[in-house]
Biopython code that builds the backbone (N, CA, C, O; Angstrom):
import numpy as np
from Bio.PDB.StructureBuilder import StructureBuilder

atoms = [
    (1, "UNK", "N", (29.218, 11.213, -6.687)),
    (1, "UNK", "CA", (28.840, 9.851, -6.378)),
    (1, "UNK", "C", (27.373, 9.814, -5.965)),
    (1, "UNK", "O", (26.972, 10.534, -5.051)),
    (2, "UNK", "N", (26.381, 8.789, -6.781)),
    (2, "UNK", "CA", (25.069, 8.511, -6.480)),
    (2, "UNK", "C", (25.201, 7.876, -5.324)),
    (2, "UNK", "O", (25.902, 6.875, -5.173)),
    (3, "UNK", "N", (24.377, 8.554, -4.244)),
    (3, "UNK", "CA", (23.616, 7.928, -2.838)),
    (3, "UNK", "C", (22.262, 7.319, -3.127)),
    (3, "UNK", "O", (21.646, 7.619, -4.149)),
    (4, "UNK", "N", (21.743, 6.369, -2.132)),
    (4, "UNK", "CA", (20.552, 6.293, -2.304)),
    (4, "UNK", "C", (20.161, 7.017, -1.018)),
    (4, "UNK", "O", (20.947, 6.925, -0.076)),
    (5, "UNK", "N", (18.925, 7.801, -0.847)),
    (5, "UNK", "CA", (18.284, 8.346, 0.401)),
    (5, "UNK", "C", (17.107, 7.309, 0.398)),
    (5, "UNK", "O", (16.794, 6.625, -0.577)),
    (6, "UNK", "N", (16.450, 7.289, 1.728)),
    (6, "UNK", "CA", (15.310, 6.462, 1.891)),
    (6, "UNK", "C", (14.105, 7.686, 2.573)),
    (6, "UNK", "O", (14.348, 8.487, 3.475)),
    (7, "UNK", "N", (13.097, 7.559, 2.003)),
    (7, "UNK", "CA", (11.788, 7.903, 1.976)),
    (7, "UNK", "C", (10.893, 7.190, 2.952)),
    (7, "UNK", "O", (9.940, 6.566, 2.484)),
    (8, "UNK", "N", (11.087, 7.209, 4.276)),
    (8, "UNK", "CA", (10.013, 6.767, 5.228)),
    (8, "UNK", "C", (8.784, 7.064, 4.964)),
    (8, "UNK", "O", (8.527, 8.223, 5.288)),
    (9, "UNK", "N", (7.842, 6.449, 4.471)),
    (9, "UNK", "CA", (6.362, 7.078, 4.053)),
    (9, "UNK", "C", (5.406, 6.171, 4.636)),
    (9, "UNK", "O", (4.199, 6.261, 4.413)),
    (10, "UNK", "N", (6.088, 5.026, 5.611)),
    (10, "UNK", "CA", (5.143, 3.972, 6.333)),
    (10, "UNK", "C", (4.107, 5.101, 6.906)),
    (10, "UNK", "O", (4.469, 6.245, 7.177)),
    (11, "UNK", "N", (3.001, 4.705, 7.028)),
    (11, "UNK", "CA", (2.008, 4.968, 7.904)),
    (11, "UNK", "C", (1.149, 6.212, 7.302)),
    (11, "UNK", "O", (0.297, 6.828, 7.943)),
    (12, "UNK", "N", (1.510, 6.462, 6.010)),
    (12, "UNK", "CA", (0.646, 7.365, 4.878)),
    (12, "UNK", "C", (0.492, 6.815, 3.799)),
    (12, "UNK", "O", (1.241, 6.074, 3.163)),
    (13, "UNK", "N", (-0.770, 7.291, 3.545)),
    (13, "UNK", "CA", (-1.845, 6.725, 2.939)),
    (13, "UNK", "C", (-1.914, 7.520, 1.512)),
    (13, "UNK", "O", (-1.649, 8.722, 1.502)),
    (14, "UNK", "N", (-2.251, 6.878, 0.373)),
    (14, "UNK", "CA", (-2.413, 7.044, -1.142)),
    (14, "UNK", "C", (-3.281, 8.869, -0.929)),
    (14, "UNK", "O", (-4.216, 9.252, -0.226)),
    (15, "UNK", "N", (-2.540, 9.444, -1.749)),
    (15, "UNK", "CA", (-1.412, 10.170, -2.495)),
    (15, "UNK", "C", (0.027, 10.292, -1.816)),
    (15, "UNK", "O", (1.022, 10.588, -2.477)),
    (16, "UNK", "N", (0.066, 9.978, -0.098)),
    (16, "UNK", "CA", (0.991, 10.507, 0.751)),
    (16, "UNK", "C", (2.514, 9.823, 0.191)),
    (16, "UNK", "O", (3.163, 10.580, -0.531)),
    (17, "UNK", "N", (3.016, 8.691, 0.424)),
    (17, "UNK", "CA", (4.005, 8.237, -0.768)),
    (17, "UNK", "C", (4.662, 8.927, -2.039)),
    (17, "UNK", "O", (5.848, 9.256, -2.082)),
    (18, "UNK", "N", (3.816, 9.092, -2.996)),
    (18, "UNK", "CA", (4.062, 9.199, -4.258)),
    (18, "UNK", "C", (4.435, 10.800, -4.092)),
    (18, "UNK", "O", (5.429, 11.298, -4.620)),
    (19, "UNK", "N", (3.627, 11.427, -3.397)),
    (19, "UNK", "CA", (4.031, 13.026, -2.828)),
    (19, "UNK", "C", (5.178, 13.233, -2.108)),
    (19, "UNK", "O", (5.861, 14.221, -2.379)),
    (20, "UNK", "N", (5.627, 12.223, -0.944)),
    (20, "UNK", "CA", (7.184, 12.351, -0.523)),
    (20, "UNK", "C", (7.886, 12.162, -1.884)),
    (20, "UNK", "O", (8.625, 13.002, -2.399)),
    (21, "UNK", "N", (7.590, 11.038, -2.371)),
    (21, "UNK", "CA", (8.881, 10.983, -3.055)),
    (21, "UNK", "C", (8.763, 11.815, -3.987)),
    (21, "UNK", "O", (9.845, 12.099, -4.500)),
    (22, "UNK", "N", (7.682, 12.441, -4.518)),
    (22, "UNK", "CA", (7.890, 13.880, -5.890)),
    (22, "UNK", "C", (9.263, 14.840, -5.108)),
    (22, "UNK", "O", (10.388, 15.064, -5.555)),
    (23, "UNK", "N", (8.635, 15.260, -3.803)),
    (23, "UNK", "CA", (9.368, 16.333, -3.423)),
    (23, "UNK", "C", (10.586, 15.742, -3.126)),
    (23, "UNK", "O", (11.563, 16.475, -3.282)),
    (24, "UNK", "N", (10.867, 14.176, -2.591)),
    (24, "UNK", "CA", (12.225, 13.843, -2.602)),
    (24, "UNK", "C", (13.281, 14.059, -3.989)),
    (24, "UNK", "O", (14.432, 14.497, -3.992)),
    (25, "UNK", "N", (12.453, 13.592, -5.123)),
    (25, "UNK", "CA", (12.918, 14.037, -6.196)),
    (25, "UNK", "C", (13.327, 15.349, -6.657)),
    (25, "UNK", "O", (14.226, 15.455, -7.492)),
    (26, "UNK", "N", (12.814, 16.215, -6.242)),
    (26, "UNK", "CA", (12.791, 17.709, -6.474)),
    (26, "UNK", "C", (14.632, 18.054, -6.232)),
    (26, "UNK", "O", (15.397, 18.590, -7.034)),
    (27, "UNK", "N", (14.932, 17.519, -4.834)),
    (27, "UNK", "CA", (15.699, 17.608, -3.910)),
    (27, "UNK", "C", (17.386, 17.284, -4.314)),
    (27, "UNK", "O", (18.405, 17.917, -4.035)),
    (28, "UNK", "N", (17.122, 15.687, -5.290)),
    (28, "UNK", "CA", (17.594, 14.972, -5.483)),
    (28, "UNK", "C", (18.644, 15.482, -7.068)),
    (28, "UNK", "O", (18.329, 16.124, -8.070)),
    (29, "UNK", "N", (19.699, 14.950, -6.719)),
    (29, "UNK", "CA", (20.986, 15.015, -7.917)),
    (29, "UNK", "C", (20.655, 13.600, -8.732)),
    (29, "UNK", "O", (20.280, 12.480, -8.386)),
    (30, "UNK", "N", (21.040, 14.333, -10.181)),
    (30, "UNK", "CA", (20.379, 13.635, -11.336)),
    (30, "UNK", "C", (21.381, 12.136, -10.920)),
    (30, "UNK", "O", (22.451, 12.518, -10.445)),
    (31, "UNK", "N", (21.303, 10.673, -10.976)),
    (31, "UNK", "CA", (21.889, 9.591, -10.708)),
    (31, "UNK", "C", (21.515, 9.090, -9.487)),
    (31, "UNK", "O", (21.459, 7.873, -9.314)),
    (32, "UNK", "N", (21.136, 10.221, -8.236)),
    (32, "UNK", "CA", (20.210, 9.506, -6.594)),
    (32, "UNK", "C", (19.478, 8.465, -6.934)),
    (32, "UNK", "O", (18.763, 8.169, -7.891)),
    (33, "UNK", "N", (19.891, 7.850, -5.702)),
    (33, "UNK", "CA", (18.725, 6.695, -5.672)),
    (33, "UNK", "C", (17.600, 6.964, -4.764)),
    (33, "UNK", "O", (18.153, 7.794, -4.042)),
    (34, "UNK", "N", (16.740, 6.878, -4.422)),
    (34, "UNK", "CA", (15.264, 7.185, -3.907)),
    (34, "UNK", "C", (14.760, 5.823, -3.458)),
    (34, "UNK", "O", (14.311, 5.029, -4.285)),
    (35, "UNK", "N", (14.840, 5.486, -1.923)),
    (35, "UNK", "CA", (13.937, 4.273, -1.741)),
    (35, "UNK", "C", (12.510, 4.734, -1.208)),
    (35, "UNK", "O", (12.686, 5.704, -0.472)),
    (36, "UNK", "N", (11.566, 4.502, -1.275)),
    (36, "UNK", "CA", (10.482, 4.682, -0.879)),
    (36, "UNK", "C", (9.878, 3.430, -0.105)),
    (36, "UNK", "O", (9.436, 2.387, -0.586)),
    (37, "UNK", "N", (10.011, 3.936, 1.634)),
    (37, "UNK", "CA", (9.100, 2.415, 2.421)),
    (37, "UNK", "C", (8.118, 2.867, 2.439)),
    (37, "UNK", "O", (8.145, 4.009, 2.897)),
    (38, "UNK", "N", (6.776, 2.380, 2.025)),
    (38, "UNK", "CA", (5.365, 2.342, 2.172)),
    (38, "UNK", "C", (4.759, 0.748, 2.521)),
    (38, "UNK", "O", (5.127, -0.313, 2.019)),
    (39, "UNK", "N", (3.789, 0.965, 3.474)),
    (39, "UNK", "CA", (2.630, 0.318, 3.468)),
    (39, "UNK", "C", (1.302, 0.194, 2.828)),
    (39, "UNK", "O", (0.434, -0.619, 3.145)),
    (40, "UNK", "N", (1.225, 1.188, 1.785)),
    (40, "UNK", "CA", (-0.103, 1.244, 1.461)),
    (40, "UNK", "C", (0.279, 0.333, 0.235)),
    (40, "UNK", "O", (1.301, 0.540, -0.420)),
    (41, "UNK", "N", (-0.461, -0.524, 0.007)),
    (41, "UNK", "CA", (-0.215, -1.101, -1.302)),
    (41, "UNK", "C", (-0.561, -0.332, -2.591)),
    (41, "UNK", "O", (-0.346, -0.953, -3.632)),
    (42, "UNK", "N", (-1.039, 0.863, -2.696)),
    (42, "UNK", "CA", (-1.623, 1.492, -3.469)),
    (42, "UNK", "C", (-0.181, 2.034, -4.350)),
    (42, "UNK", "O", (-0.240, 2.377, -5.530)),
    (43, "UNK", "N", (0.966, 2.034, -3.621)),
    (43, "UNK", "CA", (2.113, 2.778, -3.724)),
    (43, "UNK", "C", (2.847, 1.926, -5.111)),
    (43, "UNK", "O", (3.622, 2.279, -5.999)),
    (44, "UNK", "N", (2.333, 0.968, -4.855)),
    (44, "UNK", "CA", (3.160, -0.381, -6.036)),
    (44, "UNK", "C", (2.662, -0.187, -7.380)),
    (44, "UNK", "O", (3.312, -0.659, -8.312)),
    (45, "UNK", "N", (1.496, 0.505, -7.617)),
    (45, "UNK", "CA", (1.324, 0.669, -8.633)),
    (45, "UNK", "C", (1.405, 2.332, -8.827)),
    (45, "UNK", "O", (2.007, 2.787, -9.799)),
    (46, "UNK", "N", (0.869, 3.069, -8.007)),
    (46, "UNK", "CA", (1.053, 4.947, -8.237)),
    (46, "UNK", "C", (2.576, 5.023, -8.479)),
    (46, "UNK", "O", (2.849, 5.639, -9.510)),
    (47, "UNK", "N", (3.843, 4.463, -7.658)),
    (47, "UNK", "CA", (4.895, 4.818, -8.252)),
    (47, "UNK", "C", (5.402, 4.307, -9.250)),
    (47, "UNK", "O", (5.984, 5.123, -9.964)),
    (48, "UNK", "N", (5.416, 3.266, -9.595)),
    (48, "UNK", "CA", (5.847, 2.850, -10.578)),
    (48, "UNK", "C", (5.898, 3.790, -12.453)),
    (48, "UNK", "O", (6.652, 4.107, -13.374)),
    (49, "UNK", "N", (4.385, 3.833, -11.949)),
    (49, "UNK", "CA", (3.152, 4.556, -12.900)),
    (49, "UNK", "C", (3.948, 5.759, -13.298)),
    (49, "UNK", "O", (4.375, 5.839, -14.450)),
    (50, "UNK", "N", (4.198, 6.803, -12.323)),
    (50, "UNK", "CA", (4.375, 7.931, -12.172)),
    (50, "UNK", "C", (6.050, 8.418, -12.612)),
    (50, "UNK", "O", (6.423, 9.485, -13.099)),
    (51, "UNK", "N", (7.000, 6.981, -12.165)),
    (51, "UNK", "CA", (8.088, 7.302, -12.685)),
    (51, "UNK", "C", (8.320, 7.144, -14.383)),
    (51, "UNK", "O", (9.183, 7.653, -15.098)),
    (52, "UNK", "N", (6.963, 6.042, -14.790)),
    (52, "UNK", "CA", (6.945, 6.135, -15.951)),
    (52, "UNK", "C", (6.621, 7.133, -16.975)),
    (52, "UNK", "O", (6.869, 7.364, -18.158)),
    (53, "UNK", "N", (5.920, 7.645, -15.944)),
    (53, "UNK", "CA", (5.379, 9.097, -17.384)),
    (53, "UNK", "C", (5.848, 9.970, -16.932)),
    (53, "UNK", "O", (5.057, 10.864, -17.232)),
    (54, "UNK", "N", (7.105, 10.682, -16.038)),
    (54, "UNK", "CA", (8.012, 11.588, -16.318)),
    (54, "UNK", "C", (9.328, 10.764, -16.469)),
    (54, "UNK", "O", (10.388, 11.355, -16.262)),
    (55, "UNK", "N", (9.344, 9.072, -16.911)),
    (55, "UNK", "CA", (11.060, 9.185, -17.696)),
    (55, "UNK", "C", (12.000, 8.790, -16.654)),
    (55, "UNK", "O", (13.170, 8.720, -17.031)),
    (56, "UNK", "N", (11.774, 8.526, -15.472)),
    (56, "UNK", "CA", (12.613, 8.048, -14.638)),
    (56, "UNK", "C", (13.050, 6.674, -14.620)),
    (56, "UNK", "O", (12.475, 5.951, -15.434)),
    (57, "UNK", "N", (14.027, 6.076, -13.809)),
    (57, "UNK", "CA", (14.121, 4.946, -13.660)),
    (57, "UNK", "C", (13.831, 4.143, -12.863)),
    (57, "UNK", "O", (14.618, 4.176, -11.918)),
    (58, "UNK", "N", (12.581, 2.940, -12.699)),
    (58, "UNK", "CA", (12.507, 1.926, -11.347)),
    (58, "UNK", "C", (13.840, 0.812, -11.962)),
    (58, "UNK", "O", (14.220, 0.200, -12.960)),
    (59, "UNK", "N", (14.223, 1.158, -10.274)),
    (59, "UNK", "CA", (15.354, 0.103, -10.102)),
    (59, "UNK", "C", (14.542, -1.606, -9.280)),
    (59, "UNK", "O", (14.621, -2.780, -9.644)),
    (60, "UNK", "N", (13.876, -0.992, -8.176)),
    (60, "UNK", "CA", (13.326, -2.727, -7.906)),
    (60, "UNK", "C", (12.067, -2.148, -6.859)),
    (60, "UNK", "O", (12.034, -1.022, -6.364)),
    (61, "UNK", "N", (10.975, -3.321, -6.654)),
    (61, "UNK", "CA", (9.832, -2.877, -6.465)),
    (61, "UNK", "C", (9.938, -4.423, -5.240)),
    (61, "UNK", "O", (10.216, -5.472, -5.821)),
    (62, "UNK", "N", (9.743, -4.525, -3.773)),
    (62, "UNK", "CA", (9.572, -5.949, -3.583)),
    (62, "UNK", "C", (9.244, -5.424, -1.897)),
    (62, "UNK", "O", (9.656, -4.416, -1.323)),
    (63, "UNK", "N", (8.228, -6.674, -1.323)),
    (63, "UNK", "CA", (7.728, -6.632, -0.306)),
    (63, "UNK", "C", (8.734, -7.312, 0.893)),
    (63, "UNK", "O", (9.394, -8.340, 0.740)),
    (64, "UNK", "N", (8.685, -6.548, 2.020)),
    (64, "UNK", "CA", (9.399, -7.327, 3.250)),
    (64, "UNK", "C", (8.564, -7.014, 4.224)),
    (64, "UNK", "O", (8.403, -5.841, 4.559)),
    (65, "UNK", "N", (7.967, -7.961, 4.766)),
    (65, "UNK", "CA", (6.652, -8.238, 5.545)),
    (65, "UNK", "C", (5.675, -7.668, 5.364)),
    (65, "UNK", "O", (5.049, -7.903, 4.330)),
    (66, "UNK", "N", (5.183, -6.694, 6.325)),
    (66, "UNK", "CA", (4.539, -5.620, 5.394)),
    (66, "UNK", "C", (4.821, -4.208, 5.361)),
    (66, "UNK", "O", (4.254, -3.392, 6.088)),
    (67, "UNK", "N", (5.791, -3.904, 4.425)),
    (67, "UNK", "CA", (6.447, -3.177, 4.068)),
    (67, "UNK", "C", (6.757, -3.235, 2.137)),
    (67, "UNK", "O", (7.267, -4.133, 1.467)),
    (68, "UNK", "N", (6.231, -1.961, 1.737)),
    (68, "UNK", "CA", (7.347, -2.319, 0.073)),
    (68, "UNK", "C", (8.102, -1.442, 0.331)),
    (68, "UNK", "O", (8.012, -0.510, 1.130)),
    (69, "UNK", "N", (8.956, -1.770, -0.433)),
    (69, "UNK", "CA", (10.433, -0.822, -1.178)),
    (69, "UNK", "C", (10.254, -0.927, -2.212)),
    (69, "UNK", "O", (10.139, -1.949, -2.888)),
    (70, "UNK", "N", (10.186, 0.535, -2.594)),
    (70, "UNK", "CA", (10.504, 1.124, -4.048)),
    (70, "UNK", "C", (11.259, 1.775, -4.193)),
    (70, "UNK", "O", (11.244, 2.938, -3.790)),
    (71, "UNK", "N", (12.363, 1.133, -4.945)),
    (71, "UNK", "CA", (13.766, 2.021, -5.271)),
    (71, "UNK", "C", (13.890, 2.851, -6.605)),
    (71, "UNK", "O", (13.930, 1.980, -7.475)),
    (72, "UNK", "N", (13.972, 4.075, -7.217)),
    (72, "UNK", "CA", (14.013, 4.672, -8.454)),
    (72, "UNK", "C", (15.221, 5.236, -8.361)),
    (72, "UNK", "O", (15.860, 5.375, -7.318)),
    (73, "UNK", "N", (15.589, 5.611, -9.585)),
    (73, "UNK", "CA", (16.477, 6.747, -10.024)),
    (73, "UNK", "C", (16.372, 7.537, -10.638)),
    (73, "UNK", "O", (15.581, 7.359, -11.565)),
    (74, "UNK", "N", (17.046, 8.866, -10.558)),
    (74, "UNK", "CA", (16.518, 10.018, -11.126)),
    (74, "UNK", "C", (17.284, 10.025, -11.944)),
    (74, "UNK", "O", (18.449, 10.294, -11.651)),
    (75, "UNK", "N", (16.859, 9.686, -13.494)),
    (75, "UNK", "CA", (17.865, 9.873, -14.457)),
    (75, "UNK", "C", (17.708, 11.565, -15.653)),
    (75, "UNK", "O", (18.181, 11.550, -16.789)),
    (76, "UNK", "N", (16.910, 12.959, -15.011)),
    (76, "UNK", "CA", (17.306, 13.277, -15.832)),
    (76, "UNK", "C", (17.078, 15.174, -14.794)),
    (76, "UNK", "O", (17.437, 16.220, -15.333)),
]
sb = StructureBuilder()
sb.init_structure("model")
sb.init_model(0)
sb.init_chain("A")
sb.init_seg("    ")
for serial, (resi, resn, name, xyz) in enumerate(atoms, 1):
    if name == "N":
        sb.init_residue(resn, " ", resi, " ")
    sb.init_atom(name, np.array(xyz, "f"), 0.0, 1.0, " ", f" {name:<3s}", serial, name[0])
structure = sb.get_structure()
């Protein structure tokens, strides 16, 4: 059964994000879900980006105050 884990990455700064969640991925069983909380806005576009050119899946990308969530899945 797919879990989602969450990726606290508030309060780090561009590359710091996109680097938790590589190594969260590393970690992660093929179907996990991966949320990533960041503040840096830089994160909305580096992850997205990044799940695209190794093949992964973004599930949803959206701001709550100031905070994003980026949710992916590891599909492979």
């Amino acid at each position: 059964m797919a879990e989602r884990k969450v990726i606290d990455a508030r309060g780090s700064f561009c590359p710091g994000p996109l680097m938790e969640l590589i190594g969260g991925m590393k970690l992660a069983q093929v179907g996990d879900e991966l949320e990533v909380l960041s503040n840096d806005k830089g994160s909305v576009n580096d992850i997205p980006e990044w799940i695209r050119k190794v093949g992964h899946e973004m599930l949803e990308v959206r701001e709550e105050g100031d905070v994003w969530h980026i949710a992916v899945r590891k599909v492979k």
